[in-house]
KOLNUPA-468081 format. One record per residue (C-alpha): residue in one letter; x, y, z. Coordinates in steps of 0.02 Angstrom, whole numbers, plus 50000, padded with zeros to 5 digits. Each point is the difference from the previous one (the first is absolute). Layout:
BEGIN
aXYZ/...
This chain:
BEGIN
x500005000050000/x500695018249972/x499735010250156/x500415018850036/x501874996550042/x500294989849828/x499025012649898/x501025014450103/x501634990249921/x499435000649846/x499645016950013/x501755004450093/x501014988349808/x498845008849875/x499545018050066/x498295011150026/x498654996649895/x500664984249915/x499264987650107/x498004997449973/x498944994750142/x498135009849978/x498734986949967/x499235009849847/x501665001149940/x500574982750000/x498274998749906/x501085005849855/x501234986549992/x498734984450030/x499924993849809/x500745000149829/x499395001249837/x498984983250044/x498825008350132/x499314981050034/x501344997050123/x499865012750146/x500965001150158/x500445015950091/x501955002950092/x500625001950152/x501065015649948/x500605005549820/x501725007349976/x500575011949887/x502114998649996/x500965012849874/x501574988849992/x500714985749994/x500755000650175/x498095005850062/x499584982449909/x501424990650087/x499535006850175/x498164998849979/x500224980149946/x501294995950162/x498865008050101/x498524988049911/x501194985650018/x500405000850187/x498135001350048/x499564986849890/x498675009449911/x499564998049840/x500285013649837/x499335003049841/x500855010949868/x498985012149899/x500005009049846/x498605011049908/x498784985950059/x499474996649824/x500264981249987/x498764988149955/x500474983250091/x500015006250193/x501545001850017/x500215014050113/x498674996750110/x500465002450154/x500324988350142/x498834999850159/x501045007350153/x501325004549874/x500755014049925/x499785007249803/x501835007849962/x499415011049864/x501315005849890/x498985016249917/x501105013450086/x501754990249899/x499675008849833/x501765006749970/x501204997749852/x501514995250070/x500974998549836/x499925004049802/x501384993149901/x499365006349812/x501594991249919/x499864986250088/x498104998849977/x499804996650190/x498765009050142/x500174994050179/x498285003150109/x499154999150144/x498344990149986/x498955012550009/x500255005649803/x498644995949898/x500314988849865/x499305015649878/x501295014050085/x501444990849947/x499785002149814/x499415018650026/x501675002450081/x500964990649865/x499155005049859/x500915018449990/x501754990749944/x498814986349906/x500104986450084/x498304989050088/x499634986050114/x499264987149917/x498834990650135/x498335009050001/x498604993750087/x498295006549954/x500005007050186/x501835009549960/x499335018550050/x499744994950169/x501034982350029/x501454999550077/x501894992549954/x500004993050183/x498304989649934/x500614996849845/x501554989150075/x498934992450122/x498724993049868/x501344999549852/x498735009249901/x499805002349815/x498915009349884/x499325003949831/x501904999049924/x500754984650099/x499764988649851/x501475007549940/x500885008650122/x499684989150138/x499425002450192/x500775009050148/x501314989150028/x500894999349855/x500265020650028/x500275000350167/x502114995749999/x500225003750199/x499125001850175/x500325005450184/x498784989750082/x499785000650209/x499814980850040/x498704992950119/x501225003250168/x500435018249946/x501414997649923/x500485009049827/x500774990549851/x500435005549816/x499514985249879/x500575001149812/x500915014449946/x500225013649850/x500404984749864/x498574992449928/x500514982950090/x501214995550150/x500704984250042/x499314988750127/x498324996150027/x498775013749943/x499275006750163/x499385015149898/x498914989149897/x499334990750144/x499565014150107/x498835008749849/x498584991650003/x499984993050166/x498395013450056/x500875005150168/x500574983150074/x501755002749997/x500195019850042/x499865016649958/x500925008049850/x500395017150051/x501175002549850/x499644997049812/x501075000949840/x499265000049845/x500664998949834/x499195010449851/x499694999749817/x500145010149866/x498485007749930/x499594991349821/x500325008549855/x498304994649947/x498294995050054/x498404992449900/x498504995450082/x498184992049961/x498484996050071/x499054985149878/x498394994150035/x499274982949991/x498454992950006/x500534984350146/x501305001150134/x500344982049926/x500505009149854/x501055014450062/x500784984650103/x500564994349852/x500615013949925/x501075001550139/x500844981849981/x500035004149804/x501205017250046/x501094990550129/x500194984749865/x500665012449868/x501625002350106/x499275018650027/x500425006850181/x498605013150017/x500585013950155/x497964995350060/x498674988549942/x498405005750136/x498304990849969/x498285009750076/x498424990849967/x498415007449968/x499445005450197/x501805005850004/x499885011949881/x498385007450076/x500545002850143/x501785006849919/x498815011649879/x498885006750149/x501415006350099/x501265006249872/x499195001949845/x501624994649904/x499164993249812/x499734980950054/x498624991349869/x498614997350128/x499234987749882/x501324987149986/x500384983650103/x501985003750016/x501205010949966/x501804996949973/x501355015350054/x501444996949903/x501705011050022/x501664996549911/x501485010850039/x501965000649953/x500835007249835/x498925008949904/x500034987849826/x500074983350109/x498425009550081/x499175004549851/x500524982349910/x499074990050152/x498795009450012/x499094998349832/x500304980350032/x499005002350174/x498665009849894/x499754987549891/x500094981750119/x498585012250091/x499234998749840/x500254981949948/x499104995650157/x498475011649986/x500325016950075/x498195008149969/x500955017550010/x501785007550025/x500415016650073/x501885004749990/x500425013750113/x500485017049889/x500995009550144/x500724998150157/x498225008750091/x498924985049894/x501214989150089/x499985005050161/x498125001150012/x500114982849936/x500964995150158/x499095011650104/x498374987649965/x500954982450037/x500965007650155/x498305008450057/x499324982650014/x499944992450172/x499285017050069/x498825001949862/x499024983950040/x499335007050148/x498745012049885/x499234980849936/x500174990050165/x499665003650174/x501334988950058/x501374988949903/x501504991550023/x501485000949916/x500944982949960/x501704995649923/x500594985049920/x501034991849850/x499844989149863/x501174995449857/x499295012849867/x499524983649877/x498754994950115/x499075020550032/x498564995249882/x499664986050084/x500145009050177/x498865013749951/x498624990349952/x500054988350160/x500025015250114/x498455006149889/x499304982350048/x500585000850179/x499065018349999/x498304992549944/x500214986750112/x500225010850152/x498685012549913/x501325014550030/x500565010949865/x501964998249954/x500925016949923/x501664994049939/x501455012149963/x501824993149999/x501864998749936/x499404989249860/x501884998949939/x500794990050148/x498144992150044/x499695009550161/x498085001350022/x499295012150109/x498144993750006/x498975012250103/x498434990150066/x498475011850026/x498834997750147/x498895008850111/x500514997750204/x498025006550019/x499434985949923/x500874987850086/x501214996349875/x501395002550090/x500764983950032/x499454990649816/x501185015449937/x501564995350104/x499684980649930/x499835003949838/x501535010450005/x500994984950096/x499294989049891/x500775009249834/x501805002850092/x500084980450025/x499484996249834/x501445010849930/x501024987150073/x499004986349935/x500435004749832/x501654999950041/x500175019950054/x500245009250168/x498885005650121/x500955016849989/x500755011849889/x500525015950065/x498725004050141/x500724985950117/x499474987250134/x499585009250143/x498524995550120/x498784997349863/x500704983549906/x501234992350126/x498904986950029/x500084996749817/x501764995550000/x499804980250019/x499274998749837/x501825008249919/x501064994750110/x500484980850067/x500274999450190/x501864999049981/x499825015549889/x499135010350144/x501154993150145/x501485007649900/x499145014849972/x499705000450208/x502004994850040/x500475016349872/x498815010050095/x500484992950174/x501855005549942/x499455017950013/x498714999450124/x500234986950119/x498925008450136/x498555002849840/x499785018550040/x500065007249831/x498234999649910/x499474984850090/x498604989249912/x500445007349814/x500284990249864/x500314980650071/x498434989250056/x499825000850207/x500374983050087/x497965001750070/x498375008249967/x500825002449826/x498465014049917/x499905010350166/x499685016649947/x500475016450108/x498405012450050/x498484994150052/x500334980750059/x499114986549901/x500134982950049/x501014987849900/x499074988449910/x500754985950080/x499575008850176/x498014999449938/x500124983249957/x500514996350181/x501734991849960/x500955014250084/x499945011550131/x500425018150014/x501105003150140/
């Protein structure tokens, strides 16, 4: 438990008015992106350095309580809900550019940078980062190592970790370590690697550098229509088959691109079942060349209509729309959730028409908008909480996640593990598969204080859900107790 002399030690390492302890403000930190999973801190801190970090962690570490790292709090898998009786170490006040190396094409950071600030600040000597989540204006690098995320453009350029070349990271016990280094890799095992991605378990990286891009000489981009998401699936496989390496492929099905239309207006056909966005850049003739060959496979498989972007406005507006589209299905749906999963992009047809199935089925609509060039699906499952629909949504969008797998896929791509598919992990991963996965962790975290209950399956009561307490099914069949 925290009482008045640990939070006065907290207070004492991190200084006035960065330690949190009003109820209503605590209210704040209780949820991410996922607003399902609910649970409200102890205390939040707000540290401005990696030393604040370090001491704020110890001090965690010799009470024995519990810590969850936080970014901007726009995830969608729960992972930075908070832990009861524990603390939220929120890293919003660490928004500082330590470093820009312009010849070196390097930036080191604090993890409070959104993922959208670093290319503002680049862009003057025309360079970019290339990771770009549809929630960039507001997500934060911090997040974006913690979930490995990707974006519109990782089918070429890749996810988080493969621009991310260093990290000062303050372990589980408080202490700080520097894992990789300014060369793209460093011998020995690669720590770097295995901390991104690993949603707080490990530690807190306080310190991030990033390695940038130059800006393409050229950029083409198209929106093509088609009359069946099988189809646009399709056209999809048909581009990647060609040996073409489109910067994005994004898919938005027809409720998509109402919602997408109501709240940004940005030129979507509202009468069509799909639409493919299609963006090639590099050299300006490769660009060009490719491009007319992307035009025409769109074409070959029965594009009903093809709008090329004329300017760089057309284009952003274009991108406006798909990057609007999480938020904007809140003007068609009451409620939703948001899920992420992968299949091998052969199989997408065959994916989208068994979640349409799985929809029907469950009698819930299914918007679909997604990284259709790496096969990341982001179905967003419609329901109405009013109408009782609550918890057929949250099995329907389980259900999809696991059949990902089934067809030989992930149950994530970008948006991680977190709370809300942990349980799922058994039906990826063998038993040995998880124990290793617990020895790694162990490694790190032998006492289990950093993000407890993320990502792995719990030993019991596997499903229990912070907030309001529901019994375990097991518990109202009568074969366990709750103690």
């Amino acid at each position: 438990m925290i009482d008045d002399a640990l939070r006065r030690k907290f207070e004492d390492a991190l200084g006035p008015g960065a330690v949190l302890h009003d109820p209503l403000e605590l209210r704040t930190y209780e949820c991410d992106g996922l607003t399902g999973f609910r649970e409200v801190p102890a205390l939040v801190l707000l540290p401005g350095t990696t030393e604040d970090v370090a001491a704020a962690v110890s001090l965690c570490a010799d009470a024995e309580i519990p810590f969850v790292a936080r970014g901007a709090g726009t995830g969608l898998s729960g992972g930075a809900v908070p832990v009861a009786r524990g603390v939220v170490i929120s890293l919003a006040r660490m928004r500082r550019v330590l470093e820009f190396d312009p010849e070196d094409r390097r930036m080191v950071l604090q993890p409070g940078v959104t993922n959208a600030e670093i290319s503002e600040l680049a862009a003057p000597c025309g360079l970019y980062y290339a990771p770009d989540p549809s929630s960039q204006i507001v997500c934060t690098i911090g997040g974006n190592v913690a979930e490995n995320s990707g974006g519109a453009h990782c089918v070429k350029y890749g996810f988080t970790v493969h621009h991310v070349t260093a990290l000062r990271v303050v372990l589980p016990d408080g202490s700080v370590v520097d894992l990789g280094g300014d060369a793209p890799e460093t011998a020995g095992p690669d720590l770097r690697g295995l901390f991104i991605g690993s949603e707080g378990t490990l530690g807190i990286a306080t310190e991030i550098t990033v390695r940038l891009l130059r800006i393409p000489e050229s950029v083409r981009t198209l929106v093509a229509d088609f009359s069946t998401v099988e189809q646009a699936g399709e056209a999809v496989s048909a581009i990647m088959a060609a040996g073409i390496t489109p910067a994005a492929v994004e898919m938005l099905d027809a409720l998509a691109i109402e919602a997408c239309e109501a709240a940004v207006g940005a030129g979507y056909s509202r009468d069509t079942a799909a639409a493919l966005v299609v963006e090639l850049d590099g050299l300006e003739q490769e660009c060009d060349e490719q491009f007319e060959r992307v035009v025409a496979l769109c074409r070959e498989q029965g594009t009903t209509s093809v709008r090329i972007a004329e300017d760089p406005h057309e284009r952003a507006l274009i991108w406006k729309g798909r990057k609007a589209a999480f938020a904007a299905v809140g003007r068609i749906s009451p409620d939703y959730l948001v899920q992420d999963g992968v299949v091998p992009r052969t199989r997408l047809a065959e994916a989208l028409t068994r979640i349409a199935a799985m929809g029907r089925e469950a009698g819930l609509r299914v918007a679909n908008v997604f990284h259709a060039g790496d096969g990341n699906l982001h179905p967003l499952v419609l329901f109405d909480s009013r109408a009782g629909e609550a918890e057929r949504a949250e099995q329907l969008s389980k259900d999809i996640a696991e059949m990902c797998v089934e067809l030989g896929g992930s149950l994530s791509g970008e948006h991680g593990i977190g709370l809300d598919k942990a349980c799922s992990m058994p039906r990826m991963f063998g038993e040995d598969d998880l124990a290793a996965m617990r020895r790694v962790r162990t490694a790190f975290d032998p006492d289990g204080l950093a993000n407890p209950g993320k990502v792995l399956p719990t030993p019991r009561l596997c499903g229990e859900r912070p907030g309001p307490y529901r019994p375990h099914p097991l518990e109202s069949a009568g074969v366990i107790e709750r103690w």
